[in-house]
N, C-alpha and C positions, 0 to 999 in steps of 0.2 A: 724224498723218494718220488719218483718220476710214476707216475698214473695216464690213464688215456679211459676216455668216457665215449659208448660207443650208443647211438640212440635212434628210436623211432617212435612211431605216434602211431593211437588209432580213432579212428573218426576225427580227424583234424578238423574237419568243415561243420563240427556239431554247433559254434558258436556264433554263425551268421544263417543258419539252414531256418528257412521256413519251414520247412517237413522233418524234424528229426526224426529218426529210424532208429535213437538211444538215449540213453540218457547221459551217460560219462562219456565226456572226451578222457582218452589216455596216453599220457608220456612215459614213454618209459627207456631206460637205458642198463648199459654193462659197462660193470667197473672192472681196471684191472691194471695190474702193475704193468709196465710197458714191459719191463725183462720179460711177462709171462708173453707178451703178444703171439711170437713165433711158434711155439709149442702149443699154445689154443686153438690157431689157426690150423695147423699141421694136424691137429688131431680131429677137426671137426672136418678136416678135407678126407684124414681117412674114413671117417663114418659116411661122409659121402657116397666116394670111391665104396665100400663097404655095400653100402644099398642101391648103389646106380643110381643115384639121383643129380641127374645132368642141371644146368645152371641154377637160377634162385631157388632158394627154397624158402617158401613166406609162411606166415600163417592162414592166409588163404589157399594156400597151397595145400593145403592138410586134407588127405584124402584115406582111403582107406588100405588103397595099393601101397602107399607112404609110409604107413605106422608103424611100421618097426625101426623106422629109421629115425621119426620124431620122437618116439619113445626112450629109443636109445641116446639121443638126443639130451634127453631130459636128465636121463642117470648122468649120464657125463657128467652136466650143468652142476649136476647136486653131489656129486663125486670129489670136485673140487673146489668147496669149503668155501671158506671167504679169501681165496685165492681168486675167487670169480663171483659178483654177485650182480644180485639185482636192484633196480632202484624203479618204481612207478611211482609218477600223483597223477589224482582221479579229478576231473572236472565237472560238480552237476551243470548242465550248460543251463539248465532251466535256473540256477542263480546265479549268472553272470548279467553283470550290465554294462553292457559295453558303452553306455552312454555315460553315462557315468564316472566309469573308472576306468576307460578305455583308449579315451578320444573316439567313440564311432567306428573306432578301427578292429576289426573281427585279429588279423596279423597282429597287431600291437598285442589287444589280449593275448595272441596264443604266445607270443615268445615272453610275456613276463610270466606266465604258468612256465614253460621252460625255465627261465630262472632258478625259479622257487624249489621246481624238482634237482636241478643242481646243487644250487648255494648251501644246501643243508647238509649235503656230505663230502663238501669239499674243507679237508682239516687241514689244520695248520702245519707248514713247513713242507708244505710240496708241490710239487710243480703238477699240472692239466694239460693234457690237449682233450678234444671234445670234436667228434666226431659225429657230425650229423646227417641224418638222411638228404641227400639234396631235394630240393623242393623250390619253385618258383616263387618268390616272394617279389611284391611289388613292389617294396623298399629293398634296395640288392646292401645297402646298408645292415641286416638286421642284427645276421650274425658277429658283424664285427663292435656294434653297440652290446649284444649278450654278452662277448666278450671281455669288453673294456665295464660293462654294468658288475659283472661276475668277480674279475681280478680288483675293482677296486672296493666291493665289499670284504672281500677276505683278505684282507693286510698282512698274513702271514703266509702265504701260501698264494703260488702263482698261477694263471690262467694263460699259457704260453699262447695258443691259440684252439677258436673254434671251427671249425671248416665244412663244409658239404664233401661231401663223395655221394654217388651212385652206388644202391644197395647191393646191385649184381656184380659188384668190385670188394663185397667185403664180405664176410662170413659172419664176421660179428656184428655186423648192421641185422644179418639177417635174422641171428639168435635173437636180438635186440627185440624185432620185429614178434618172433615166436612167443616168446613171456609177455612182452605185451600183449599181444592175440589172447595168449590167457589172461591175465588181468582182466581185459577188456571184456571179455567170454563170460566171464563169471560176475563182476559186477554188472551188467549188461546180462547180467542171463540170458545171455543168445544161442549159445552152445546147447543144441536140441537134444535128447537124452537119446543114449545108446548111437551119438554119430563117433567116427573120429576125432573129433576136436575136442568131445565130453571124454573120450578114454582117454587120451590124452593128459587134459585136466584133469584126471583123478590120480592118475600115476605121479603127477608132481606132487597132491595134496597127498598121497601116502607116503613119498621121499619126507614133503615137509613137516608131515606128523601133526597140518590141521588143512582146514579148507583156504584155499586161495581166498582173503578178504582184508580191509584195512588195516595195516597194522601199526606198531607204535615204533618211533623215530629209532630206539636201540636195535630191532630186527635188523641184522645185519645180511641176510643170506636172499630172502625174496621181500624186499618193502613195499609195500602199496600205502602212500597218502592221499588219505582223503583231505583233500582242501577244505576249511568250512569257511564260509565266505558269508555269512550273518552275522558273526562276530558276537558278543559272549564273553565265557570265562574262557 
């Protein structure tokens, strides 16, 4: 079966920042059958159309004027099953060493954390494309090493290609973008109480019937992995 992985990230710069302002970097992406592509996108254009809300729509975006539209946003999201899911990993940046296990390289770290947020739900006997937020990287190599890293750990199951796009080209980059904003919001406790972005997050934690927080690799619907990176049982 033919799949397409649509992704974004928050606080990407938590792993070389003198000053961090958090403590989780977060990746997070949207799985989905490619047959569904056309009908997700169509339908998130009419909830658009629906609220008036002219070009991107981010998680920074989230306002109060907005909330009927993220909200309803969200039922969709959760409307459609494992037809359409989630996938985040959590990074403490305070146990990263990039010296270490890195080469020095802040980049190098962030894209084997992408990896790992991939490789673990890509099953056997089906094809990927993998759609990433575009972003500047100093090595213009990166994504095409994720690629070729990605397809030849999973031997049964293909990694057709990974690509950049610009998020104000895709809708699903920018849902990408929204769940991770929550993800990010709640382990990051940032999300101040009684704003938009806490209602928000509380309307998906009633859909999901617990609090947005790490969960275990069978969650099929909203994942959050926490990486542990001390190592242990």
């Amino acid at each position: 079966m033919d799949f397409e992985v649509y992704c974004d990230e928050s606080c990407p710069d938590l792993l070389a920042s003198a000053r961090p302002a958090a403590r989780f970097m977060v990746i997070g992406s949207v799985w989905l059958r490619s047959e569904d592509r056309d009908e997700f996108k169509a339908a998130i254009h009419a909830l658009r159309n629906k609220h008036h809300i002219g070009g991107e729509f981010k998680w920074q975006k989230l306002s109060p004027s907005r909330l009927g539209f993220y909200k309803e946003l969200i039922e969709w999201f959760m409307e459609k099953g494992e037809r359409l899911r989630f996938r985040c990993i959590a990074i403490d940046h305070s146990k990263v060493n990039l010296i270490q296990y890195h080469e020095a390289d802040q980049e190098l770290g962030f894209y084997k954390f992408y990896y790992q947020m991939l490789h673990q739900w890509i099953d056997d006997f089906n094809q990927y494309v993998v759609f990433c937020d575009s972003k500047k990287n100093r090595d213009p190599k990166r994504l095409r090493t994720l690629r070729r890293c990605l397809d030849a750990s999973n031997l049964s199951s293909t990694v057709r290609n990974v690509q950049a796009i610009r998020s104000n080209e895709s809708v699903l980059i920018q849902l990408a973008d929204v769940l991770t904003g929550i993800a990010g919001a709640r382990l990051n406790r940032s999300a101040g109480a009684h704003t938009a972005k806490e209602e928000v997050t509380r309307s998906l934690e009633t859909l999901l019937g617990r609090k947005v927080a790490p969960t275990a690799r069978a969650e099929k619907k909203f994942n959050a992995f926490l990486i542990e990176l001390q190592g242990g049982w």
